[in-house]
N, C-alpha and C positions, 0 to 999 in steps of 0.2 A: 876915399874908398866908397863904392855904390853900397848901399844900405836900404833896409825899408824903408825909413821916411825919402832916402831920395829919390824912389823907384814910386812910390805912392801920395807921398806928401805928407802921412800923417806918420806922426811918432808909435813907437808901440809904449804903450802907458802901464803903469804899474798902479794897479786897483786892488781894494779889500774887497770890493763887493762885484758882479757881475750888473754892465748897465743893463739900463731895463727900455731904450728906445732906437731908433731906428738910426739914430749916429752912430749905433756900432758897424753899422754896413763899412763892408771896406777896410775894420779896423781888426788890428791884433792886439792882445792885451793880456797882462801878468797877471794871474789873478792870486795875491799874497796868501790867502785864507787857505787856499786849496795847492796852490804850489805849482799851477798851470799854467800854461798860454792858453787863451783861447778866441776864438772866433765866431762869428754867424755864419751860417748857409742856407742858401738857396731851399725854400722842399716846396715840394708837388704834391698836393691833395687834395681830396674829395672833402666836403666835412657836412654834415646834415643841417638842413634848414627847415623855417619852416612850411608845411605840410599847406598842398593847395585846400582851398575852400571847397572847391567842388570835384573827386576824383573824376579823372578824363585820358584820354588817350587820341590821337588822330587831331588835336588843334593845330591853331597856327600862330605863330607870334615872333617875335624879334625885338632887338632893341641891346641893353648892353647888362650886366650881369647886378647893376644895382637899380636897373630903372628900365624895365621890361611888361611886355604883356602877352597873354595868352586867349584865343578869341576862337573860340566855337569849340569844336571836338564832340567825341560821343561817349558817353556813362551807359545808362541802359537805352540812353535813346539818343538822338542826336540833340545838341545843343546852343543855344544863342550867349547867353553868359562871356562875358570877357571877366577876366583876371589880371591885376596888374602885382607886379613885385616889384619892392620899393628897396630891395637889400638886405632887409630884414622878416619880410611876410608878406602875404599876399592879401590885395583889397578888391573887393566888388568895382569893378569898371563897366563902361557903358554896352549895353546890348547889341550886339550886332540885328540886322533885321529878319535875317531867316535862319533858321538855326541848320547847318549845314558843320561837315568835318573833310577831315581829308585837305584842308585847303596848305595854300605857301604861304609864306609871310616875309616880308621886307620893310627894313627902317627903322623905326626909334620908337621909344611908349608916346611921345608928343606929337608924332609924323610915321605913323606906321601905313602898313598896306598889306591885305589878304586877298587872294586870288583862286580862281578853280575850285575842286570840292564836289561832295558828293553832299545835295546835288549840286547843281553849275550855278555858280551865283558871279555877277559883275566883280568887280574887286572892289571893295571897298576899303578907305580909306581915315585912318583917325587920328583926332589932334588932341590924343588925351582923356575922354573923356565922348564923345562921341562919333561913330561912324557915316560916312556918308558914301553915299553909290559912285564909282568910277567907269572906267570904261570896262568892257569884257573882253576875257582872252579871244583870240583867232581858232583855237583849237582851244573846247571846252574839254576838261580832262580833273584828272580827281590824282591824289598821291604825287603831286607832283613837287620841284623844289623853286625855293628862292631867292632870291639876293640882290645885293643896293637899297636904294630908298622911294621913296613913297614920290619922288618925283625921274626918277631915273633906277628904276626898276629891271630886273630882270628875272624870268620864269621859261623853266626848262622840264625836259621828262613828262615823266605824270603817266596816266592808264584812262584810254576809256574803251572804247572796243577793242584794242590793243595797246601794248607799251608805246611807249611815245617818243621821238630822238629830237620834235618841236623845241627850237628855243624862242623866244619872242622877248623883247622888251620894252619897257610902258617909259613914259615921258611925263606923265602923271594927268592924264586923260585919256592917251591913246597907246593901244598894244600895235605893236608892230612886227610879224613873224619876218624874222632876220633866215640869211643864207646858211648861215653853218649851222648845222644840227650836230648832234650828240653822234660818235660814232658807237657807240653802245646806249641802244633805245634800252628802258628801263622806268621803274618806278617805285616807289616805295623807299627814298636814297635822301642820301643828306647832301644838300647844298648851302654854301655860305660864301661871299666875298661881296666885289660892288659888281656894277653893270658892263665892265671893261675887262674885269679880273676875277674869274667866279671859277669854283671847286664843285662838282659831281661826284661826288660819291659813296659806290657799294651800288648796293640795291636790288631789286627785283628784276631780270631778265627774262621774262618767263620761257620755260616753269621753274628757272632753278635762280638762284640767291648767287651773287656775284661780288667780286674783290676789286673790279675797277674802276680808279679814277683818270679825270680827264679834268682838264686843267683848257677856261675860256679866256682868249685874251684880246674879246673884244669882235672877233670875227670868225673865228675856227677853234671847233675842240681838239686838242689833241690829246696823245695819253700821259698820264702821270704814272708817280710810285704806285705800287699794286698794295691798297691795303689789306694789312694783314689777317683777314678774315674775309667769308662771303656770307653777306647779312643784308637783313632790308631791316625796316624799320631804323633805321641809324639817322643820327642827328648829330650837329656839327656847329662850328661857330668860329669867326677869327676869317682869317683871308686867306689868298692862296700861296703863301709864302710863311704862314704864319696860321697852322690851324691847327684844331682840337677835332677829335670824333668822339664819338660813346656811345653807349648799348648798342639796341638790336637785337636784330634775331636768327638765331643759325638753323641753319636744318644738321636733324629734324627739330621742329620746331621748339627752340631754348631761348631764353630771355638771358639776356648779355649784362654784363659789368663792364665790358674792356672798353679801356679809353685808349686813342694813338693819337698822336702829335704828327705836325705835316711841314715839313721845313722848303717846301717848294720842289721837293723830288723824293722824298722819302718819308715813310712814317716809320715810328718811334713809338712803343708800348710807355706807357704811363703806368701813374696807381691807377687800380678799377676804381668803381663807383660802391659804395658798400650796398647797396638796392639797385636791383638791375631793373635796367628801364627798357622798351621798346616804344616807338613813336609816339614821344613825352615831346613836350614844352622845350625849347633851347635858347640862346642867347650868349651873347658875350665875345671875348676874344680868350687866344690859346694860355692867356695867361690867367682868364676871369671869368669863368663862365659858371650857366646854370642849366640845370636839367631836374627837370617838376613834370608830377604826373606818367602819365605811359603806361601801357599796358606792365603790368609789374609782378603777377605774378604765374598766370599762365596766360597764353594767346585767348585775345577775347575778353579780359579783365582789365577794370579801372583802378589805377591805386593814384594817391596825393602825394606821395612821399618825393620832395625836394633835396636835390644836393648842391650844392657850389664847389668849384672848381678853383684852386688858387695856386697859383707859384710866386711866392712871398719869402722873405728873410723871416715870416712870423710864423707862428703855431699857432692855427686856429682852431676854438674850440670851441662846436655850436653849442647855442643856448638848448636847453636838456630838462626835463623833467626826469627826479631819483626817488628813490624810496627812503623814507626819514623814519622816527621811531614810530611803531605800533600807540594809539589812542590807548589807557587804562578800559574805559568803557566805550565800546563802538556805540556813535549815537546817529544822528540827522537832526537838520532843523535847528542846525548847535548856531551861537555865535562866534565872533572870533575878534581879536586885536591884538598889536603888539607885533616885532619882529620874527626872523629867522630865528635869532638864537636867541629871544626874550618875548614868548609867543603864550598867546591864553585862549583857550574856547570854555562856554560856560552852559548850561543847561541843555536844553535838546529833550530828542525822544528816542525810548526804543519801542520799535515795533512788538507788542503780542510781551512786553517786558512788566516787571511786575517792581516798580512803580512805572507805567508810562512812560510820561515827564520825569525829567532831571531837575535835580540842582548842582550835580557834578561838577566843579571846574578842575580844568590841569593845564599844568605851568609848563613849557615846553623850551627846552635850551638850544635847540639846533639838533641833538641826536636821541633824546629820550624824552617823555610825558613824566612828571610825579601829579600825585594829587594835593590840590589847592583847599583854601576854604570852600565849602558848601554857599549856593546862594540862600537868601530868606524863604525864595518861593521857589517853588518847581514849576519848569513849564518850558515851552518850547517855541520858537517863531520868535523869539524877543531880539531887539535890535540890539545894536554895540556901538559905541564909541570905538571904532577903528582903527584911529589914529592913535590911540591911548597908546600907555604901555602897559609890563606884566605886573608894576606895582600903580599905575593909577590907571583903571578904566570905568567906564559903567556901561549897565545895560538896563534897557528899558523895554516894558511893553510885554506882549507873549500872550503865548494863549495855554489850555489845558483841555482836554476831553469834557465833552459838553457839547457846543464848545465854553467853555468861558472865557473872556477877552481878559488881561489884565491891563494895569495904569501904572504897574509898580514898576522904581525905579531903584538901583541899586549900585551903590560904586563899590569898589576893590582895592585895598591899599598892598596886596600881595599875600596876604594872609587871611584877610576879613571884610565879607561883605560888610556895609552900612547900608540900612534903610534910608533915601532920600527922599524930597519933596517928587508926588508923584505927577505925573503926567497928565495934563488939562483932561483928556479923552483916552478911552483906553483903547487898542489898538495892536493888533496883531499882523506877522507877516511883513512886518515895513522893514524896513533901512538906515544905517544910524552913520556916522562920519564923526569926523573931528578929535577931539582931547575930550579927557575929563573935566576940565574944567568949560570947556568951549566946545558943547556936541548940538548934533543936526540928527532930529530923528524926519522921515519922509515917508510918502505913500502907504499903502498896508490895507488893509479893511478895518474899519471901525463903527459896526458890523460891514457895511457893505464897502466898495473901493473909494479910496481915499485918493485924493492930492494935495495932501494940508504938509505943512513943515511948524514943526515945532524947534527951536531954541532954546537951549540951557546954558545958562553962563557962569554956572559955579552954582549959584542960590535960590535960580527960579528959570521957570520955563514961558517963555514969548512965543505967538505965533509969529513963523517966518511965512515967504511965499508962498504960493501958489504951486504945481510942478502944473505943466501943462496938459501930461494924459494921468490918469488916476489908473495905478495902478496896483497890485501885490507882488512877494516874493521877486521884488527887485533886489539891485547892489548897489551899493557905492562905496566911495572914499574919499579922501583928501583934508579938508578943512573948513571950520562954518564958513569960512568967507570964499574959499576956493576947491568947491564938491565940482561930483561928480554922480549923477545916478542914471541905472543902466538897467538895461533891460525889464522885465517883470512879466506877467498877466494881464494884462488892461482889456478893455471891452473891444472886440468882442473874442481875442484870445493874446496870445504870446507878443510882442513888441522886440521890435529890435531898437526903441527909439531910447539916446543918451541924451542929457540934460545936465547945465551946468549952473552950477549956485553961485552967487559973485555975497554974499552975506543978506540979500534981500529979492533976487527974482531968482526963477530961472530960464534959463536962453536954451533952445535945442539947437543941438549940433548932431555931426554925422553919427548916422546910428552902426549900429555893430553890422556884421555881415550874414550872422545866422540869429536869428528870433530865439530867445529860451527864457528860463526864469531859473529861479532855485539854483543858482549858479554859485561858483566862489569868488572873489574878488580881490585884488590886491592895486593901492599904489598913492600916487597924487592926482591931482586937477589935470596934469601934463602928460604923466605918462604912469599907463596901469595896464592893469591883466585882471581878463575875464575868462573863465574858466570852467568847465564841468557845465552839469544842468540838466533841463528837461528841455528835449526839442518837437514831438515825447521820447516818451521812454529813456535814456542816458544818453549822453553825450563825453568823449572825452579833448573835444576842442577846444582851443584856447585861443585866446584873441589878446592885442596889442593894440594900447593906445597912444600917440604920440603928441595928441594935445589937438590934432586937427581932423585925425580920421584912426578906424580901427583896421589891424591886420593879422594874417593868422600869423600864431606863434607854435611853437611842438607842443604836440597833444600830451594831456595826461596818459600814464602809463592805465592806468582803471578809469573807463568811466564810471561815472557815479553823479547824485544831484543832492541837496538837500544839505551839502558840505559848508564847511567853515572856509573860508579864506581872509589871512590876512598879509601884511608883510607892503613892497615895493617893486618897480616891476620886474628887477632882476635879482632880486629876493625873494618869494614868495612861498605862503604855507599852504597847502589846500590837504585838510584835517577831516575825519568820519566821510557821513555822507550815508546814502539810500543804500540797501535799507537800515543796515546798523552796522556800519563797517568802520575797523579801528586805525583801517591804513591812512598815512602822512607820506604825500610826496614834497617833494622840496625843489624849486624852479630856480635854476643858477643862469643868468643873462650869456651871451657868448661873450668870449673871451679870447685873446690875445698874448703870445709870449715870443720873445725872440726866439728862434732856430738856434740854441747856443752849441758850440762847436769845440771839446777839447781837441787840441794841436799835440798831436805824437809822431815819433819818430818814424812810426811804422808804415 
């Protein structure tokens, strides 16, 4: 008798627990506990990432939905800036040479190509990391589309004194205007596939916004399924048997959500996008895509806000900044260590507050603040052992109204400070790392900027390295032998420069993407989060370290500076903050779950 296992090969299993990996695909299964069958499935969605460095609209870029770039576009003016996404956030990539928007883009983040543009620039060509000059289109034109690669290219449409029906394609020096053109001239339109098999569609017709595709294969356009809207501004991704579309813009003029699917003759409404985009960032294929940036809130505005695109057997769940308990006393200037759910900030200031300076501390579980022991001294700017936990940390250093510098050092067994031996120099504004036992305090002014590193190893304090720029109101974390310090003040303003501790130097590596100080901090040598600050005035950006470069991560819900942060990098606590604010938000990494599927009769 024909049965499951004969018809599929696998058995249906009888489980107490639901699996939790991707060998459920395909499989049915008993679940005892519950009293079901059940299954995985297939789903379709949007899910939020993170947010570009630089908000933009009108760039150009391609590549695939975990290893992409975005290169030029216009903010309030036009821009040179590229942007690369790594899957998880976006990082400062190399300069284009004239800063121009409106362009196409074809290929890969290691082998890309951009074209046309307002204004007319050659195409240029990049292997990751920098661009260089190509050949120029036949027909210079702006709003145009693209597709293929960086050596067998092709570019269609576009607007310059009129809409355009030019196709042409590059060989990866030379543009070659080809015989068939578009029978619907147009601009403003998504295109994506290779040099042989390419997709047109939507777009500008002028004067009116249009619903037709046309479908290249190689030597002539003809027509395709009519997507189900008439929009320009649309972007696209995946091939022509095989494609994704999204946003756009309808008349009268509305910023779109709707996503459709393209199966070689037909499109297919999808989930929307939960932030409607118009002429953003794209990439990817119909199963994987992304869409960053674009006009996003009315015509004429830049927004960063990122989405990814997934049809997976998983439930994905981007990484998020939430709101955690309320601070007992809103402070700044506080320090911090310790976990999510085993978390301590400790003195601080309040502004116009009467005492000033704190000796505050409160103990934090993951959903509320109590209060702690009191420090010895009150004061503000003092460094922390980071790494500590809520029953052993210490902090050293700080300052008070004056100013006066202090030297004092002071550990926490969870209930009571201890006065320690104090600190060679006293020192305000600096940086601390490591355990209680084993901490790294760094830079600060002592009165004026410092790059000294002091050492504690339980019973005494050694001078450690050098840091190589001297500066204040930086971050770090990690461990004396494996830091990290970030950002700060340095002469002759703000630094984006990180620096890495090994127990006796420090070595600079890739610095952050946006310059700040008084920021929060959370993580290891490997991988952390930077957060909040003065860029001036507030900031509620967040950045991602992955041990060799920084990239943006989802912003704080407030900005704010002058905040605690402690925790790891998909844990993380970012506590008070400028000017005396009590809020805690709480930073949960993205996340993954199977599709699971109860099986009913019905």
């Amino acid at each position: 008798m024909t049965n499951y296992k004969n018809i599929f090969g696998k058995p249906v299993k009888f489980l107490a627990t639901d699996p939790d990996n991707t060998e459920a695909e395909g499989q049915i299964w008993y679940n005892s506990t519950s009293g079901t069958f059940k299954s995985v499935v297939v789903g379709e969605a949007w899910s939020s990432a993170s947010n570009m460095i630089t908000a933009r609209h009108a760039g150009a870029g391609a590549g695939i939905q975990t290893a992409n770039f975005l290169a030029g576009g216009y903010s309030t003016t036009n821009l040179t800036n590229t942007e690369e996404y790594n899957g998880s956030g976006w990082e400062t990539g190399g300069a284009i040479p004239t800063a121009t928007r409106e362009n196409a883009g074809a290929g890969t983040l290691t082998a890309g190509l951009i074209f046309g543009g307002n204004p007319p620039t050659s195409a240029l060509e990049y292997d990751g990391s920098a661009w260089t000059a190509g050949g120029s289109l036949n027909t210079a034109r702006q709003s145009l589309a693209g597709a293929g690669t960086q050596t067998a290219g092709l570019g269609f449409a576009g607007y310059d004194t009129a809409d355009s029906a030019a196709t042409e394609s590059y060989d990866g020096s030379t543009w070659t205007t080809l015989p068939g053109t578009l029978n619907d001239s147009r601009y403003s339109l998504a295109g994506f596939g290779i040099q042989t098999a390419a997709l047109a569609v939507a777009g500008l017709d002028s004067p009116a916004r249009t619903n037709v595709t046309e479908e290249w294969n190689g030597s002539i356009w003809t027509a395709g399924g009519t997507y189900p809207a008439s929009v320009s501004g649309i972007k696209g991704a995946g091939t022509v048997s095989a494609g994704l579309a999204f946003g756009g813009a309808s008349s009268p003029p509305t910023i779109l959500t709707t996503t459709a699917s393209y199966d070689g003759s037909t499109w297919t409404s999808k989930p929307n996008m939960a932030v409607a985009k118009s002429s953003s960032s794209y990439a990817g294929t119909t199963s994987a895509a992304i869409a960053g940036g674009g006009i996003q809130t009315a015509p004429g505005t830049s927004g960063s806000a990122t989405e990814e695109f997934n049809k997976s057997i998983n439930v994905i769940t981007g990484a998020a900044w939430s709101s955690g308990g309320n601070l007992n006393t809103g402070r700044q200037v506080t320090a911090g260590a310790g976990t999510l759910t085993a978390g301590l900030v400790m003195g601080g200031r309040v502004p116009g507050g009467s005492p000033y300076t704190r000796v505050a501390t409160e103990e934090y579980d993951g959903s509320s603040w109590t209060n702690g022991g009191d420090m010895n001294t009150s004061r503000q700017g003092a460094a922390a052992s980071n790494a500590g936990t809520q029953t052993a940390a210490t902090t050293f250093g700080g300052a008070a109204p004056g100013p006066t510098l202090f030297n004092n050092h002071e550990s926490y067994d969870g209930s009571t400070w201890t006065n320690l031996t104090v600190l060679p120099a006293a020192r305000a504004a600096s940086s601390g790392l490591g355990t209680a036992s084993a901490s790294l305090g760094f830079g600060g002014y002592a009165p004026s900027l410092t790059n000294t590193s002091v050492e504690w190893n339980g019973s005494a304090w050694t001078s450690g390295g050098n840091m190589n720029i001297a500066r204040k109101y930086l971050r770090g974390f990690g461990t004396q032998t494996a830091g990290l310090g970030i950002t700060g003040t340095a002469a002759p303003g703000k630094t984006t420069s990180t620096e890495e501790y090994d127990g006796s130097s420090w070595t600079s590596v890739a610095g952050v993407n946006s310059a700040r100080d008084v920021a929060g901090a959370a993580g290891i040598q490997t991988l952390g989060l930077l957060y909040g600050g003065s860029p001036p005035g507030t900031t509620n950006a967040t950045e991602s370290w992955n041990g060799s470069f920084w990239f943006s991560a989802p912003s704080l819900s407030t900005a704010r500076n002058y905040l605690a942060g402690f925790g790891i990098q998909t844990s993380a606590v970012a506590a008070g903050g400028g000017p005396a604010s009590t809020a805690t938000e709480e930073f949960t990494g993205e996340t993954t779950a199977l599709n699971l599927k109860t099986l009913t009769t019905s």
